[in-house]
C-alpha positions in Angstrom: 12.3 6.9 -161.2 10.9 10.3 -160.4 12.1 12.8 -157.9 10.7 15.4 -157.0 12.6 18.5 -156.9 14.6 19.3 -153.8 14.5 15.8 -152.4 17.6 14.1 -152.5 17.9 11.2 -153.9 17.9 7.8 -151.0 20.6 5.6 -151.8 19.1 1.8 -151.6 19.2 0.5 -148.1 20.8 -2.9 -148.1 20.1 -5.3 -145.4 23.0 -5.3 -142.8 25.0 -8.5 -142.7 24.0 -10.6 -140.0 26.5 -10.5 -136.8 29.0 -13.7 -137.3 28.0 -16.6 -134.5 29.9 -15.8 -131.1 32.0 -18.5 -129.9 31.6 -18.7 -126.3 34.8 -20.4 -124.8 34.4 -23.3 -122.9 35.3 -22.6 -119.3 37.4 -24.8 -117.7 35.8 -26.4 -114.5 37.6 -25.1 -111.4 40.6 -27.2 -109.9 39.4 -28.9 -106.7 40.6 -26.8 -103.9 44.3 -28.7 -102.2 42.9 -30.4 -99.0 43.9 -27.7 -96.3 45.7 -28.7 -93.3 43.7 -29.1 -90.3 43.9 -25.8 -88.6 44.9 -26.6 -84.3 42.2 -25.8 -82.1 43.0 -24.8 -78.9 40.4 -23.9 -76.7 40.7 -22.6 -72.8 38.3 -23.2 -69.8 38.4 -20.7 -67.0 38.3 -22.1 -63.1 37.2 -20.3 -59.8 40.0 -19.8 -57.6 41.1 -23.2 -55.9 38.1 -25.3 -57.3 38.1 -27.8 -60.2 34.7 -28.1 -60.7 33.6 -26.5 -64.5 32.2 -22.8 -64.3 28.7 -23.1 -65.6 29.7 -20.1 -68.4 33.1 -22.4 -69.8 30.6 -25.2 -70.4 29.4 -24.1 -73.6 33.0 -23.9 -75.1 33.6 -27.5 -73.8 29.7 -28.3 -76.3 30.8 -26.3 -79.3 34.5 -28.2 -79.3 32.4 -32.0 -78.8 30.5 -30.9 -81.3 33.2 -29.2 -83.5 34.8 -32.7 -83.6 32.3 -35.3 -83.9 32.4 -37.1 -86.6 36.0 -36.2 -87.7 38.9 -38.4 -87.1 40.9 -37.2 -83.9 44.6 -38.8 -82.9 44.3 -37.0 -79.7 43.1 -34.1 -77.5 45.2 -32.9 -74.8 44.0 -31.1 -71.6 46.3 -29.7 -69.9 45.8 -27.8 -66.4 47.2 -25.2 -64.9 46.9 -23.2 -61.1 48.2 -20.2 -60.4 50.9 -19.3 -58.0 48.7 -19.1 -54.3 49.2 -22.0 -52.3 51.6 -24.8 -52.0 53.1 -25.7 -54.9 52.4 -29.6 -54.7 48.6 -29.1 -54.2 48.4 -26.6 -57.2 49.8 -29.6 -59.3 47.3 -31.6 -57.9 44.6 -28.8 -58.4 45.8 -28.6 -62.3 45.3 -32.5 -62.7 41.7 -32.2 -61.3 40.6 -29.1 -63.6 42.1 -31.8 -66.5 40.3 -34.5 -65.4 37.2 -32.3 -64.7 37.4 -30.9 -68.6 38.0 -34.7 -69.8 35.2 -36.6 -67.8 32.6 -33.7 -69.5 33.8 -34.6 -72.6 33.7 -38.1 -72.7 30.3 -37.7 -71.0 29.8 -35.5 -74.7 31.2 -38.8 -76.4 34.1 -38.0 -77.2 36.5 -41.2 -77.1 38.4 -41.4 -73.7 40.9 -43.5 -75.0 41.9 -40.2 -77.0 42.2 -37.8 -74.6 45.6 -37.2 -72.2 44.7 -35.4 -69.0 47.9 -33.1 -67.4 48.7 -30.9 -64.8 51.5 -28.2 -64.6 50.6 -26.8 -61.8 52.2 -23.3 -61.0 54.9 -24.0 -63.3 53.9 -22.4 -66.4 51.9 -18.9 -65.3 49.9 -17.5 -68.0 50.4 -14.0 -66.2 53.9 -13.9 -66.5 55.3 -11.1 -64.3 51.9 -9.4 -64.5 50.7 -9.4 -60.8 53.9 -8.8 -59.4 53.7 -6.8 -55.7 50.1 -7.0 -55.8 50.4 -7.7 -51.8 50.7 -11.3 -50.1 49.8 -14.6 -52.0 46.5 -15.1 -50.1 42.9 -16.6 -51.7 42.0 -13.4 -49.3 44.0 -10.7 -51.8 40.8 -10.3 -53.9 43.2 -7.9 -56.0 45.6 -10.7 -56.4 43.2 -13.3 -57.5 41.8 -11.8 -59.7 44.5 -10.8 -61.4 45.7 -14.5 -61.6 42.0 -16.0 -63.3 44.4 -16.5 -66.6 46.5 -19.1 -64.8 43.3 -21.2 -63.5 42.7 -22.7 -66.5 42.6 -25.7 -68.5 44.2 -25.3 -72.0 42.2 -28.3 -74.7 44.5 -29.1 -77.9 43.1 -31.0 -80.8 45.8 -33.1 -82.4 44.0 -33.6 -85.6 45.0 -37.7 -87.7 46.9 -36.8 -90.9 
């Protein structure tokens, strides 16, 4: 071999070892997720003041809930009405059992099975308002202030009792 002056000699490149084979670790397929509980759905329909007749806007709640449970096994639904505090106490009970019955005939119109659905009315009994519209003036379907402030307790309250 012959160098020439001032060149270093190279040192003899040897061919670097070839990377050892990667062993990829098999991943283990993830658990099935635990079947979750059925999560209560409870859904409320609004009413005019001393009418029982479904509000045109509440319909579409009543649609996504038929829909929401089609095809899923149901034990029960429970509507359950309620009036708020103007008027005679025995026709707001009466009142309550119509918006129940009202909210149950849609629904079984929808197809829901009638045989699974429990229509009841509480009347005044069980104010959603609480002590909220206290002296608000006289009880009167004329006290627009008053009304108003009562809408929570015209309701009908719809609770899916899902089979285990």
């Amino acid at each position: 071999m012959f160098w020439r002056t001032g060149d270093p000699p190279k040192p003899p490149v040897a061919a670097a070892p070839a990377p050892a084979p990667v062993q990829l670790a098999a991943t283990p397929a993830p658990a099935p997720a635990a079947p979750k509980a059925e999560e209560p759905v409870t859904v409320s329909v609004l009413f005019d003041f001393d009418h029982s007749a479904l509000r045109s806007g509440e319909v579409p709640k009543l649609d996504e809930l038929a829909a929401r449970i089609k095809g899923r096994t149901v034990e029960r639904l429970d509507a359950v009405g309620y009036a708020d505090r103007i008027g005679e106490e025995p026709y707001n009970a009466q009142l309550s059992r119509k918006r129940a019955e009202a909210v149950v005939a849609y629904l079984v119109g929808k197809g829901v099975d009638a045989g699974r659905i429990r229509a009841e009315g509480k009347g005044e009994s069980e104010a959603m308002t609480g002590g909220a519209c206290k002296d608000m003036g006289p009880d009167s379907g004329t006290n627009r202030k008053l009304v108003d402030c009562l809408q929570r307790d015209r309701q009908v309250e719809i609770k899916l009792v899902a089979a285990r």
